[in-house]
N, C-alpha and C positions, 0 to 999 in steps of 0.2 A: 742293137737287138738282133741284129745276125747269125751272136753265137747261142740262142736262145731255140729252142723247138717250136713248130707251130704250133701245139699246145700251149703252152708256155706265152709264144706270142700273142696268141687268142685272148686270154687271160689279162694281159696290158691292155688291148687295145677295147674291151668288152668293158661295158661296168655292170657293177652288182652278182660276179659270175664268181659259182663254188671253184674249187679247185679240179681239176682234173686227176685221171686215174694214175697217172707215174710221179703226181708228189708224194713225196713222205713226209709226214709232220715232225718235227725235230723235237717245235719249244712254242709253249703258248703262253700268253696273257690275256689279261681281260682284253677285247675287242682287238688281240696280236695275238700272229701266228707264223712262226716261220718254218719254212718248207724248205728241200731240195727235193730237186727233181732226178729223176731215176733215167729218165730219155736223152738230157743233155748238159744235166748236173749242175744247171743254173741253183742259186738258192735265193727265194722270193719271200718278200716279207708279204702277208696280207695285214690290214689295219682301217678297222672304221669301215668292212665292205670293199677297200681298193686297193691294186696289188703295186708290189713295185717290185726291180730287179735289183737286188743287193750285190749278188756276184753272176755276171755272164758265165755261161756255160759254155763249151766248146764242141757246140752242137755238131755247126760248120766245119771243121777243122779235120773232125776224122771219118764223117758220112759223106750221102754224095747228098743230102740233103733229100733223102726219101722219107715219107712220112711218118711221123713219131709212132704208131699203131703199135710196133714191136722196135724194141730197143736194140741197137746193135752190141755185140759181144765182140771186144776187141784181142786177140791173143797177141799176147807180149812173149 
């Protein structure tokens, strides 16, 4: 869960919690919802109320790990 933002991590480690404001909803089913995220581009299934990390984000990797608030823009 490292490469995961602390949104994102809140979310695992919390039960019964909506989504926060930097998912985007992809794709839903009845009581399924999957997400990515916009902060660290994890994509999170929720299901039955509880969430899971389907693919790690690479939170870590290109931040210094400052809070997810505003999302960093990275120029290539």
């Amino acid at each position: 869960m490292d490469n995961i933002c602390p949104d994102c991590q809140n979310l695992m480690t919390s039960k019964h919690q909506k989504s926060h404001n930097f998912l985007s909803l992809i794709s839903t089913l009845p009581d399924s919802q999957l997400y990515k995220c916009i902060a660290c581009h994890a994509y999170l299934h929720c299901y039955d109320q509880k969430w899971e990390v389907l693919i790690e984000g690479y939170y870590g990797k290109f931040s210094d790990n400052t809070p997810s608030a505003q999302p960093e823009l990275i120029a290539v």
